[in-house]
C-alpha positions in Angstrom: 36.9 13.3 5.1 33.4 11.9 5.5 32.5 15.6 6.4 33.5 16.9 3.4 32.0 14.5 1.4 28.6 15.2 3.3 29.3 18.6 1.8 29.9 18.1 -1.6 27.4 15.9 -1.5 24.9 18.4 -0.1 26.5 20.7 -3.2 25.5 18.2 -5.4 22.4 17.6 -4.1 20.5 21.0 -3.9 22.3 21.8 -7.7 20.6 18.8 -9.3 17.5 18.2 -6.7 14.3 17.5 -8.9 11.7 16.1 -6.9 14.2 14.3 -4.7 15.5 15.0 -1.3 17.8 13.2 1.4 19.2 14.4 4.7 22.5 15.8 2.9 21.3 19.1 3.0 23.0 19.1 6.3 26.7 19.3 6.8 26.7 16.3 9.3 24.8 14.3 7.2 27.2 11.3 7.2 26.8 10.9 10.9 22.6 10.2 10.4 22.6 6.7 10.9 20.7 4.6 7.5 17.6 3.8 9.9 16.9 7.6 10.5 18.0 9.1 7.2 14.0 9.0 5.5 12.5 10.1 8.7 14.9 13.5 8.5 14.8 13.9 5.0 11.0 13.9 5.5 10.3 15.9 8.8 12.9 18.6 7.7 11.1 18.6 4.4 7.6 18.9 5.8 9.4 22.0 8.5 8.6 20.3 11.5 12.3 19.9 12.3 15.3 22.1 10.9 19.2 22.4 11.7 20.9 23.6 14.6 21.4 27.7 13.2 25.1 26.5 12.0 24.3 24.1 9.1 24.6 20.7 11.3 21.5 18.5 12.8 23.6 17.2 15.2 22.1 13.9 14.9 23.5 12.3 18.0 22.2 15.3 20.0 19.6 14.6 23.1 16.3 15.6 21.7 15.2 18.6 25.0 11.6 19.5 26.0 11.4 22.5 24.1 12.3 21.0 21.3 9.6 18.4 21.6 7.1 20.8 22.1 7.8 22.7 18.7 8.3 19.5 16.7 4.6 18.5 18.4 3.3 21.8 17.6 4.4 21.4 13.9 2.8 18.4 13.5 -0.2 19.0 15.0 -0.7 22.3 13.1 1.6 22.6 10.3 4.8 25.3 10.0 2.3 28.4 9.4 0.1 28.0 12.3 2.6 26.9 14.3 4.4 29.6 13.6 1.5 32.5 14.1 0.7 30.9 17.3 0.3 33.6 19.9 3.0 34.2 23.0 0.9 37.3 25.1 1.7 34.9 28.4 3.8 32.2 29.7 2.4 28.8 30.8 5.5 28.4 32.9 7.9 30.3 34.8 10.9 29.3 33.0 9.5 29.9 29.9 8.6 33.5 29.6 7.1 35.4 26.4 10.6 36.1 25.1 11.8 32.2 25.3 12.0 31.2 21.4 9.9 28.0 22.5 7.0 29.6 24.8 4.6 29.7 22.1 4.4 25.6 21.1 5.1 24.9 24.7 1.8 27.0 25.8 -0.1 25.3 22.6 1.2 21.6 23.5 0.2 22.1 27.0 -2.9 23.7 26.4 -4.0 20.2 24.3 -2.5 18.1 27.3 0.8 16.8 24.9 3.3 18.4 27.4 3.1 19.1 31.2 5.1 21.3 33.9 7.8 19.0 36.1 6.5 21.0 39.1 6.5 24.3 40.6 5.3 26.0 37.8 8.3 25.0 35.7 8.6 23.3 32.2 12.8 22.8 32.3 13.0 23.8 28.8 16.4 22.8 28.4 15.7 19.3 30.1 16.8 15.9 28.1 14.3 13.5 26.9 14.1 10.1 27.7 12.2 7.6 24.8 9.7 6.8 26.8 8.6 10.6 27.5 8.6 11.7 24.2 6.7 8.8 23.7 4.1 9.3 26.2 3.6 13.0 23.9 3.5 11.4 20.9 0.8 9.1 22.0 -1.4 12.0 23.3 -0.4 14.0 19.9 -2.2 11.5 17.6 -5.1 10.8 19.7 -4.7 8.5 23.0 -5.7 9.6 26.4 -3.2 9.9 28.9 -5.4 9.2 31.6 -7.6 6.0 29.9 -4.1 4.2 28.9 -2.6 4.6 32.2 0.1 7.0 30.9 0.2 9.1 34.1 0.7 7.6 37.8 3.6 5.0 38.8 3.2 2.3 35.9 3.1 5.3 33.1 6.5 4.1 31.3 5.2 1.0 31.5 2.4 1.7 30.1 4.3 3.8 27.3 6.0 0.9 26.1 3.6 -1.3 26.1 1.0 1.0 23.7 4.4 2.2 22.0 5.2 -1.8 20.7 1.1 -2.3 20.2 0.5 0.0 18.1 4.3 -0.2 16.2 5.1 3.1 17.0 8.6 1.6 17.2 9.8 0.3 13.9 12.5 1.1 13.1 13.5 2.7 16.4 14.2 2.0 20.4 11.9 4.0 22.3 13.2 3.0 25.9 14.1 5.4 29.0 17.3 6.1 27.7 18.0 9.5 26.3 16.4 9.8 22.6 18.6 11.4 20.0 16.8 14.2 17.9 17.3 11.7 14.9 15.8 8.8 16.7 12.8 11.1 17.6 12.4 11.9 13.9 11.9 8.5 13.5 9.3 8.3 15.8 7.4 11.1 14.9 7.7 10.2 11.2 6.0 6.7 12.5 3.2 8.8 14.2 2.2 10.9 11.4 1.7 7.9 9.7 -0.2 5.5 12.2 -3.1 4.0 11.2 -2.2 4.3 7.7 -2.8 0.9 7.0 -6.7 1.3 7.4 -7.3 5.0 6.1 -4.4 7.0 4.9 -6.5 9.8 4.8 -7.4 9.9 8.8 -3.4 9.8 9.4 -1.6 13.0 11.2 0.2 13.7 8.2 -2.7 14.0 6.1 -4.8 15.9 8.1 -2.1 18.5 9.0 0.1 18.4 5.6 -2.6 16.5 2.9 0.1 13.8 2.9 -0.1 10.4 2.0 3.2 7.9 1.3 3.8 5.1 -1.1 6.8 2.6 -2.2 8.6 4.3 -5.2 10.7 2.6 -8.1 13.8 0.6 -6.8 17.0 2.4 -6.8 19.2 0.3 -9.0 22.7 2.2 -7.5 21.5 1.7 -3.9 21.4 -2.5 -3.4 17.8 -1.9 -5.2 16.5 -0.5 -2.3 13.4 0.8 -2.6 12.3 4.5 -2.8 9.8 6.1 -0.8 7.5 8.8 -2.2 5.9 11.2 -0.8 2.9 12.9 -2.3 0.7 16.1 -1.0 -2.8 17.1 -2.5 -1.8 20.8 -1.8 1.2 22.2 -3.9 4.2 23.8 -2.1 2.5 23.3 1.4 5.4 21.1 2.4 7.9 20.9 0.1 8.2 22.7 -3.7 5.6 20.8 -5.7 3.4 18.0 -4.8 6.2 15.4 -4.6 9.1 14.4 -2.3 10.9 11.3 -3.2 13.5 9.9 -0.4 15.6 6.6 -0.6 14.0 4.3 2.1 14.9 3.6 5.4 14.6 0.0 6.6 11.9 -1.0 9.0 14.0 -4.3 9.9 17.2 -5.4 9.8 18.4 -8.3 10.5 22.5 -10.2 10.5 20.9 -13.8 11.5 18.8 -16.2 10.2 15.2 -14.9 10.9 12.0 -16.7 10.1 8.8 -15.1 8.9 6.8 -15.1 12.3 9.9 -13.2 13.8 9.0 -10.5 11.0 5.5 -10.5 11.9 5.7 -10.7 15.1 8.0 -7.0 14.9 4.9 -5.6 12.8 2.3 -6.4 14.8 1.3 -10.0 14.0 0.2 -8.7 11.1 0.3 -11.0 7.7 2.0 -9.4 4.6 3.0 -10.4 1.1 6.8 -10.2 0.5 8.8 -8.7 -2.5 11.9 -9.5 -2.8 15.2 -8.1 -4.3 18.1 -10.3 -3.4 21.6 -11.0 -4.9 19.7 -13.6 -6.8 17.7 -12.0 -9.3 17.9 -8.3 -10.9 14.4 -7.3 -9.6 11.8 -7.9 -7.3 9.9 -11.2 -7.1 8.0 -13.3 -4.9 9.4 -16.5 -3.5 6.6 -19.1 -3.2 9.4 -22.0 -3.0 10.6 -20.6 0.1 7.6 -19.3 1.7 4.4 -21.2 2.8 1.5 -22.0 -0.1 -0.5 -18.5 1.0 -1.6 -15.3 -0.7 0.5 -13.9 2.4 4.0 -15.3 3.1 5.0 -13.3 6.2 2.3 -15.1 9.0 2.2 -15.2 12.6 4.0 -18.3 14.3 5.6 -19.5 10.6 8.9 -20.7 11.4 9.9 -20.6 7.6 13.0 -19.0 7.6 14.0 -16.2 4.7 16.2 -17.7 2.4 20.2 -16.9 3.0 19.7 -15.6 6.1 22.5 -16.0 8.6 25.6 -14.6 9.9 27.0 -12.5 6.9 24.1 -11.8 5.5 22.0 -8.5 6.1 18.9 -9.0 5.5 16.8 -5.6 5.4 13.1 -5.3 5.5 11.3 -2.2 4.1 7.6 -1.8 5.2 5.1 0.4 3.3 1.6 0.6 5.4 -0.7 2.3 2.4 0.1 -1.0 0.7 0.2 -3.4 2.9 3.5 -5.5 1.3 7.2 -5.9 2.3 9.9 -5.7 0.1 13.4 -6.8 2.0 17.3 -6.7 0.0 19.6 -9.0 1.0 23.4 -7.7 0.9 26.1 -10.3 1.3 29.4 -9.8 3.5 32.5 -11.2 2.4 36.0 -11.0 2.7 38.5 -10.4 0.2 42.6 -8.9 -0.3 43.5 -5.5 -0.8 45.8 -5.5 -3.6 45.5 -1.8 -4.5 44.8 1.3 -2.9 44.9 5.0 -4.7 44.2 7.7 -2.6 41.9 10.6 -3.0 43.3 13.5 -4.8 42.3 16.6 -2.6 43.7 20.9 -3.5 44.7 22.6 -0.9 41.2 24.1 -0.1 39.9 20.9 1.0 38.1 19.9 -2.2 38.5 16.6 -3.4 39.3 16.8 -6.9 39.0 12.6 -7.3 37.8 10.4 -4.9 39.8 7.9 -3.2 39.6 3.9 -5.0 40.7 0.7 -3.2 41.1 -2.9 -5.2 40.4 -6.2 -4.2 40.5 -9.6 -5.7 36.9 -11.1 -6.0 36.7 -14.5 -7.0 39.9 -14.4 -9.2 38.7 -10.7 -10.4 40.3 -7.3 -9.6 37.1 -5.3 -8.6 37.4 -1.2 -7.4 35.2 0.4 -5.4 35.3 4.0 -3.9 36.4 4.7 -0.7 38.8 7.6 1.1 39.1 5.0 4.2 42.0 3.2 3.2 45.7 4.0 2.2 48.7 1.9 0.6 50.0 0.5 3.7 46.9 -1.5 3.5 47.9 -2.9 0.4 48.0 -7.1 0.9 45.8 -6.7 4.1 41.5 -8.1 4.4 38.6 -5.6 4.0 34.8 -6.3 3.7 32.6 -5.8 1.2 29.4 -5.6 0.9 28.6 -7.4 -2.2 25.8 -7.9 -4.8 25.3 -10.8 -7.1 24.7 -10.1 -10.7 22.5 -14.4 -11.0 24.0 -16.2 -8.0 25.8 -15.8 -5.2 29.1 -17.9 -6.2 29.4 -15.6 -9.5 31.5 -12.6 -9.9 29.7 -10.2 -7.9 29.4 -6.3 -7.9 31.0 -4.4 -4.8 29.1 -1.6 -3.3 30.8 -0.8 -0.4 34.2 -1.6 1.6 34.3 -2.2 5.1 37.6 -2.3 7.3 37.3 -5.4 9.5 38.3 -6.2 13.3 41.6 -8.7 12.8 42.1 -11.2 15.8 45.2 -13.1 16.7 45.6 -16.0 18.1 46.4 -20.1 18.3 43.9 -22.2 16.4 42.3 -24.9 18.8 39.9 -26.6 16.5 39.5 -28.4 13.2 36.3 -28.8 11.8 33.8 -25.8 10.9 33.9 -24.0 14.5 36.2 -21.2 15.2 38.1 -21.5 18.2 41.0 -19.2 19.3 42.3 -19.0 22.5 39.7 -20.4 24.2 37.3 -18.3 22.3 34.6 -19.6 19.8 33.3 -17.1 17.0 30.0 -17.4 14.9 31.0 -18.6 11.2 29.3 -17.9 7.8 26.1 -19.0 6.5 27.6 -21.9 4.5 26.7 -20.1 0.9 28.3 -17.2 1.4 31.7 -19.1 2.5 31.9 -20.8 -0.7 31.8 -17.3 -2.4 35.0 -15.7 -1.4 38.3 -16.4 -2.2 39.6 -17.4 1.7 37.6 -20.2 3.8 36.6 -19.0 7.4 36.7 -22.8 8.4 39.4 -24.4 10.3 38.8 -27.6 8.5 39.3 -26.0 4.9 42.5 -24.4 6.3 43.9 -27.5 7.5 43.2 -29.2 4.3 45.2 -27.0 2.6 48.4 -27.4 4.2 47.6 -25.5 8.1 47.3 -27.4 11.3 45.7 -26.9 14.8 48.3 -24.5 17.0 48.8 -22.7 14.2 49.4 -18.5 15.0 46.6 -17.1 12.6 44.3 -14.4 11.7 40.7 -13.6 12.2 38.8 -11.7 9.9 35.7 -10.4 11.9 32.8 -7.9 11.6 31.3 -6.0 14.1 29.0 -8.7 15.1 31.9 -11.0 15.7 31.0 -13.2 12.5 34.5 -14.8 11.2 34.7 -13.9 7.4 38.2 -15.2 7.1 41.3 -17.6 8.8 44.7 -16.8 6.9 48.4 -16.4 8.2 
């Protein structure tokens, strides 16, 4: 189903596409995780990274060395001259003239981005780790392999350590694991961009595409997230016209409390003014009550902590280095009942003709939401939603997505406002967001209204383990 709906939404999408692009042009578009979703839209909209010849990105997919070396070659050149590059001999033995890849491989090498594994070979076909491609990314936009120590024993080392210093990794794990070909468009989104913050005309992606990037408007149907655009002095060189517009991914994201040196910290121990959409207010603001009396209010060592963060809370942070300034969305969790489910309505050729709808009590209020993930034996059951306050976070609140929780069962063993089951004690809610649902997660609540310690009862739980809910 969510393939399906990647497609009609792709349908959609290049029908009605004015100025505005996402990753849906792929068929597997659902399975691009929200942190990578920007950095494809954009790289795939610049050229310097394209399907797999079938209409998929296979997004999970290990990112191999040949495909490194053309996404390098792109960015360092653009498509054009990538794409005239010459291929009269091979740099390697197993990469001859007639390999698709020989020509960026002998241009990266050439500038020292890419080198053999020995023997004359290149191994092509050979998986990336994080740290490698990382080590090429580096050299791409400037840095010396040999001055940073990014050859000889301590190299990865070394990688990481300039990787994190110079917040090549927002957003992203560069590590020696594997690296996915859409976690390496995240990192070569952030390189094209570094050093955007003090020029962002002496940037990769200006100097190759004439591209420079701002914060957009705020998409009103998306939590207010913020958009991103995307502007080029040169028209058509990228994309049609001078403008792409993408819906942000975030830089941070957080399910805990976090404090504002914890957010600097991540961005370099940098300081930074903070916009702020939450479930609060219908815009952005700043917060001087809750931060420090400063022109900035995200500092090194502050131990102010962001207001409502905790477990339950998401608490996203959206960095934009032309401007210097963060904007962060907060986007409640709670738990509420099914009470009706109505199923998509799909013909026979697979095309859903109406989308699926499931009900829940809110507060009192029957709310709907899409969503083809749940059917009628569901009916009377828990889900969670991701919610949206209209002025407060008690009040009726709009639901923008549905999420099916992790039930636990088990004997109660404690009675005030910690979760123990079988011997097991689970994070609870950030105290706000408890007293916005219609079920208490504490066992103290439940007892007072009529349930005792011993009790067989249910856990609602998110993937972090958070208890949303205790019921029978």
């Amino acid at each position: 189903m969510k393939k399906l709906f990647a497609l009609l939404l792709a349908a959609v999408m290049l029908l009605g596409m004015i100025g505005m692009a996402g990753a849906a042009e792929f068929t597997d578009a659902a399975e691009i995780s929200q942190m990578n979703t920007e950095a494809v839209a954009v790289l795939s909209g610049m050229g310097i990274i394209g399907g797999m010849g079938d209409g998929t990105f296979q997004p999970d997919g290990t990112l191999t060395r040949a495909q490194a070396a053309k996404i390098l070659a792109y960015m360092l050149l653009g498509k054009d001259k990538a794409e005239a590059l010459p291929a009269a001999t091979a740099a390697f033995t197993d990469v001859p003239t007639s390999h698709w890849s020989c020509k960026y491989v002998n241009y990266c090498a050439e500038q020292g981005v890419v080198s053999g594994v020995g023997g004359g070979k290149f191994n092509p076909n050979g998986q990336l780790t994080g740290f490698q491609f990382g080590k090429m990314v580096l050299v791409a936009i400037g840095f010396s392999a040999e001055q940073e120590g990014l050859t000889g024993s301590d190299w990865d080392k070394n990688v990481n350590k300039l990787v994190k210093s110079e917040c090549l990794n927002l957003g992203v794990s560069v590590d020696g694991k594997e690296i996915s070909r859409q976690d390496a468009c995240h990192l070569a989104l952030n390189a094209l961009f570094h050093g955007e913050e003090d020029d962002t005309y002496n940037t990769l992606a200006y100097k190759t595409f004439t591209v420079t990037r701002s914060k957009g408007s705020l998409d009103k149907d998306d939590f207010r997230r913020p958009l991103m655009l995307y502007t080029s002095d040169e028209e058509d060189i990228c994309w049609e016209g001078t403008e792409l517009t993408v819906k942000a991914s975030p830089t941070l994201v957080y399910r805990d409390t976090v404090t504002c040196g914890k957010v600097s910290e991540e961005l370099g121990g940098k300081s930074f003014d903070a916009e702020h959409t939450d479930g609060t207010r219908n815009g952005p603001r700043y917060n001087p009550n809750t931060f420090a009396d400063s022109n900035s209010y995200i500092m090194p060592d502050s131990t102010v902590k962001f207001m409502c963060s905790g477990p339950g809370v998401i608490t996203e942070f959206y960095y934009c280095g032309s401007e210097q300034t963060i904007h962060f969305v907060q986007i409640g969790l709670r738990a509420f009942k099914i009470v009706e489910v109505e199923e998509a309505v799909v013909s026979s050729d697979g095309t859903v003709l109406q989308p699926g709808t499931v009900t829940v009590t809110a507060l009192g209020n029957p709310i709907s939401v899409e969503s083809d993930e749940f059917t009628e034996a569901d009916i009377g059951t828990f889900v969670l939603c991701k919610v949206y306050g209209k002025s407060s976070w008690k009040e009726a609140v709009e639901l923008k997505e549905v999420i099916r929780p992790t039930i636990v069962t088990g004997k109660l063993q404690s009675e005030d406002k910690t979760v123990k089951v079988d011997g097991k004690t689970y994070t609870t809610l950030y105290s706000t967001m408890a007293t916005a649902q219609d079920v208490t997660p504490y066992p103290a609540d439940y007892i007072a209204a009529g349930g005792s310690v011993g009790d067989t009862i249910n856990l609602v739980l998110d993937d972090a383990g958070v208890c949303y809910a205790i019921y029978q």
